[in-house]
mmCIF file of the C-alpha atoms, coordinates in Angstrom:
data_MODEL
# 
_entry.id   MODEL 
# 
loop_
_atom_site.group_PDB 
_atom_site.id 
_atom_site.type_symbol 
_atom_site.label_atom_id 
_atom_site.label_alt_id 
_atom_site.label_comp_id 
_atom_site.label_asym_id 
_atom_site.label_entity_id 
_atom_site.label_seq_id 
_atom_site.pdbx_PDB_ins_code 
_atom_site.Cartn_x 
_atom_site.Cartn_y 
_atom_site.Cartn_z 
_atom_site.occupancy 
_atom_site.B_iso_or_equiv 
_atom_site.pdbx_formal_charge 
_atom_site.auth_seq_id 
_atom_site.auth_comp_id 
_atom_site.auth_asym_id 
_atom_site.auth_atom_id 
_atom_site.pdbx_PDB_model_num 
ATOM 1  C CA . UNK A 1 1  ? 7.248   -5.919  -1.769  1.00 0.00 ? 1  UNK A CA 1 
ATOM 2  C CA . UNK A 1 2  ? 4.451   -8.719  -2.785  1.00 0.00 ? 2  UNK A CA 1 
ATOM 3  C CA . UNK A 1 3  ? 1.479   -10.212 -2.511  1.00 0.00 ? 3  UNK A CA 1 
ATOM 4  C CA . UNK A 1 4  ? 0.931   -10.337 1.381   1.00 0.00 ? 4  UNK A CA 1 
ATOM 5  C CA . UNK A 1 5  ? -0.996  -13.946 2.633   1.00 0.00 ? 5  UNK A CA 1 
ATOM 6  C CA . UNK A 1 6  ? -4.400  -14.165 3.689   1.00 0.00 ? 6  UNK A CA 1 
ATOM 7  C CA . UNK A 1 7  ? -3.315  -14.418 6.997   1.00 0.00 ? 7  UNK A CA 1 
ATOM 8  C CA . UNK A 1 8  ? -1.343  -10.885 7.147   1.00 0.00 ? 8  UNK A CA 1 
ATOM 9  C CA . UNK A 1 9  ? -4.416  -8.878  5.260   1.00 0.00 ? 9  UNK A CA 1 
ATOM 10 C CA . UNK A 1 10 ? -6.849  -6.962  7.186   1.00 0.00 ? 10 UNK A CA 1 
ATOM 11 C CA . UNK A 1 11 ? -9.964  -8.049  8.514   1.00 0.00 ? 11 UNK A CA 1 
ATOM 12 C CA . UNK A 1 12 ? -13.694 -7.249  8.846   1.00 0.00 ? 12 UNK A CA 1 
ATOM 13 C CA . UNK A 1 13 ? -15.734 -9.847  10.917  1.00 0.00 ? 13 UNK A CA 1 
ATOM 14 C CA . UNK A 1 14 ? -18.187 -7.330  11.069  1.00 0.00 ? 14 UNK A CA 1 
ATOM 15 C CA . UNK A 1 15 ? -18.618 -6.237  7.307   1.00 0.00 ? 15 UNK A CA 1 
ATOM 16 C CA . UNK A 1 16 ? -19.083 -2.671  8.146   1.00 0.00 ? 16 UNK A CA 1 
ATOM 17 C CA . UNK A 1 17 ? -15.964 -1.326  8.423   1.00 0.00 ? 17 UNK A CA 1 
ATOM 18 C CA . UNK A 1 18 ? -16.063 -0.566  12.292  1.00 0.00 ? 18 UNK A CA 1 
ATOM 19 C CA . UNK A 1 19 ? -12.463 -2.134  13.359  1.00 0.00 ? 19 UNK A CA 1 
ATOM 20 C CA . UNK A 1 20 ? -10.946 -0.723  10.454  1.00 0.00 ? 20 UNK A CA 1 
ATOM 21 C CA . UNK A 1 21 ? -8.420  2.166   10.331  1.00 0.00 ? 21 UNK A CA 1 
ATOM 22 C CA . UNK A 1 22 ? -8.335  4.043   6.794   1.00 0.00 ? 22 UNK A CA 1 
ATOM 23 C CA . UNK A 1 23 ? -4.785  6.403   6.786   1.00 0.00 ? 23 UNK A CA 1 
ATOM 24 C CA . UNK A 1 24 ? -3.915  8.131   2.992   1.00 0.00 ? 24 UNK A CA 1 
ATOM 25 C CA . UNK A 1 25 ? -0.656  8.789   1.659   1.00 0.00 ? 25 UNK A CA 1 
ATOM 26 C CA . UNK A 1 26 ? 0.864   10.931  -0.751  1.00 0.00 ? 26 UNK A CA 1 
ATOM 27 C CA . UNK A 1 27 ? -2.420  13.060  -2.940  1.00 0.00 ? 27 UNK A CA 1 
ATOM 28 C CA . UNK A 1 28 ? -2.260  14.366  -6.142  1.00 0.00 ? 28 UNK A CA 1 
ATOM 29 C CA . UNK A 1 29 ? -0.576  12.187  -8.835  1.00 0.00 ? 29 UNK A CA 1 
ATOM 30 C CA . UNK A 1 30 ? -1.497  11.213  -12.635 1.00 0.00 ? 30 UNK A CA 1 
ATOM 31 C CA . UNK A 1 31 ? -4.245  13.891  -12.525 1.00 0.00 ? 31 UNK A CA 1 
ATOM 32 C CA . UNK A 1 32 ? -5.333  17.791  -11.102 1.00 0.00 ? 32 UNK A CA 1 
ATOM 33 C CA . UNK A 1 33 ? -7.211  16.308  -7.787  1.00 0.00 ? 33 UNK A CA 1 
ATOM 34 C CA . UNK A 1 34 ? -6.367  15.951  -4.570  1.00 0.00 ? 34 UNK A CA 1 
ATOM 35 C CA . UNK A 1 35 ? -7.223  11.856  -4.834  1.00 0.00 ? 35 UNK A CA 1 
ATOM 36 C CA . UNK A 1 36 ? -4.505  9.778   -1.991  1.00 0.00 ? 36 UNK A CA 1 
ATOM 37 C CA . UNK A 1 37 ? -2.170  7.933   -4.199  1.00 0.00 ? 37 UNK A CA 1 
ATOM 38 C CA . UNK A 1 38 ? -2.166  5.225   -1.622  1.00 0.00 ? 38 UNK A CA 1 
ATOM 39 C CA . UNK A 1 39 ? -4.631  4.175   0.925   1.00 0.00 ? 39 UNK A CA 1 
ATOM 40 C CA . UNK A 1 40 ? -2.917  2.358   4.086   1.00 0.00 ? 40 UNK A CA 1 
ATOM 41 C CA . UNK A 1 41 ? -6.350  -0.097  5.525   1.00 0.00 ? 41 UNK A CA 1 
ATOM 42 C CA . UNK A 1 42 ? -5.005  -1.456  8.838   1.00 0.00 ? 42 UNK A CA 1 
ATOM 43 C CA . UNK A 1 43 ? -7.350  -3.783  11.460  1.00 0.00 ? 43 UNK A CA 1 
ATOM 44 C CA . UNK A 1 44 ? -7.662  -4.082  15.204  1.00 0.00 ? 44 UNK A CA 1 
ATOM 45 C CA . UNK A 1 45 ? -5.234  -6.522  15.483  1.00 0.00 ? 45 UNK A CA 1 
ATOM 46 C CA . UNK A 1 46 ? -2.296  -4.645  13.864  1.00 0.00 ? 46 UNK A CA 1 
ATOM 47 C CA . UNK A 1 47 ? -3.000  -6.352  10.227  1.00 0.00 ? 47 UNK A CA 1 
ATOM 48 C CA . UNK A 1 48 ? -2.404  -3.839  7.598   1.00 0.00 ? 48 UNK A CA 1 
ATOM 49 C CA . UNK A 1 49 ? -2.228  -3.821  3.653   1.00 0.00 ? 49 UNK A CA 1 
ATOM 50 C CA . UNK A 1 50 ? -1.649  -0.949  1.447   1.00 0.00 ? 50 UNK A CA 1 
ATOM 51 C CA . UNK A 1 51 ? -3.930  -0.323  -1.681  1.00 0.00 ? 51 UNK A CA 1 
ATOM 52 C CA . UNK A 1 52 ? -2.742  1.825   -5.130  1.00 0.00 ? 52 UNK A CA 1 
ATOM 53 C CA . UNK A 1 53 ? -4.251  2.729   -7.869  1.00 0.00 ? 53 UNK A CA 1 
ATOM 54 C CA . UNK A 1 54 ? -4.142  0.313   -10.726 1.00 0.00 ? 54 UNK A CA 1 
ATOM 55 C CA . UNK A 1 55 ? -1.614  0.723   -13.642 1.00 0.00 ? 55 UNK A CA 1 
ATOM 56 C CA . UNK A 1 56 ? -0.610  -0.702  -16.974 1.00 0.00 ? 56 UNK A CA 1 
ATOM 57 C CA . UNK A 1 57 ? 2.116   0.589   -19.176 1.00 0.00 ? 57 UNK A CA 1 
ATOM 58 C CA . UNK A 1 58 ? 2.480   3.552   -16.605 1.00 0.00 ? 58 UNK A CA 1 
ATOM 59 C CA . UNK A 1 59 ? -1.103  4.979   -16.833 1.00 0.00 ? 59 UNK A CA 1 
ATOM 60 C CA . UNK A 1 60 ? -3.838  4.609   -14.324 1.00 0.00 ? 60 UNK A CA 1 
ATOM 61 C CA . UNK A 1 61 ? -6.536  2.247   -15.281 1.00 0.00 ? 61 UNK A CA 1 
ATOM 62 C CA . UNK A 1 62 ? -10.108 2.305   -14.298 1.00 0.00 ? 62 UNK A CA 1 
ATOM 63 C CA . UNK A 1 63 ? -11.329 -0.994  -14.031 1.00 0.00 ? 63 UNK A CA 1 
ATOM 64 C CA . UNK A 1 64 ? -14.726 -2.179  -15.572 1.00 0.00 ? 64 UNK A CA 1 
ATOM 65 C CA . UNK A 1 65 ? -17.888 -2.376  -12.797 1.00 0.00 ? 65 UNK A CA 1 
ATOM 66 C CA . UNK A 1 66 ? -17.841 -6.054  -11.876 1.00 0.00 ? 66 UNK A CA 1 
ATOM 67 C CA . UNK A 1 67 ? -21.359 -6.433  -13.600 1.00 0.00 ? 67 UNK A CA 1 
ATOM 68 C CA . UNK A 1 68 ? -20.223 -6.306  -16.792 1.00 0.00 ? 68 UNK A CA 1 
ATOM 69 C CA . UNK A 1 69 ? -17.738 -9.413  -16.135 1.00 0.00 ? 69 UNK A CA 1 
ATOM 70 C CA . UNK A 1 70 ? -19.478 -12.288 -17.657 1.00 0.00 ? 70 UNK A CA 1 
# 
């Protein structure tokens, strides 16, 4: 599976999250919690893109706070 197009990815005219449908998959994984392994985010209109935690070399990666990008 790849990169879906702008076109295909869920949408939020709104900004707050209101037409928006948040359904998690598998939990557990890489550590003891009960954290989804995959987060399904699907829109009004049927749009829908699935969102997993980052890896590299096999091991979840917890990526830097945009504010220290610079």
């Amino acid at each position: 599976m790849g990169r879906r197009p702008a076109t295909m990815r869920p949408r939020d005219p709104q900004g707050d999250g209101t037409g928006l449908r948040f359904e998690t998959g598998e939990h557990g994984g890489d550590y003891p919690d009960n954290m989804p392994q995959a987060i399904t985010v699907i829109d009004a209109q049927g749009r829908w893109a699935v969102y997993v935690p980052l890896r590299v070399g096999g091991e979840i990666v917890v990526p830097e706070s945009p504010v220290h990008w610079g």
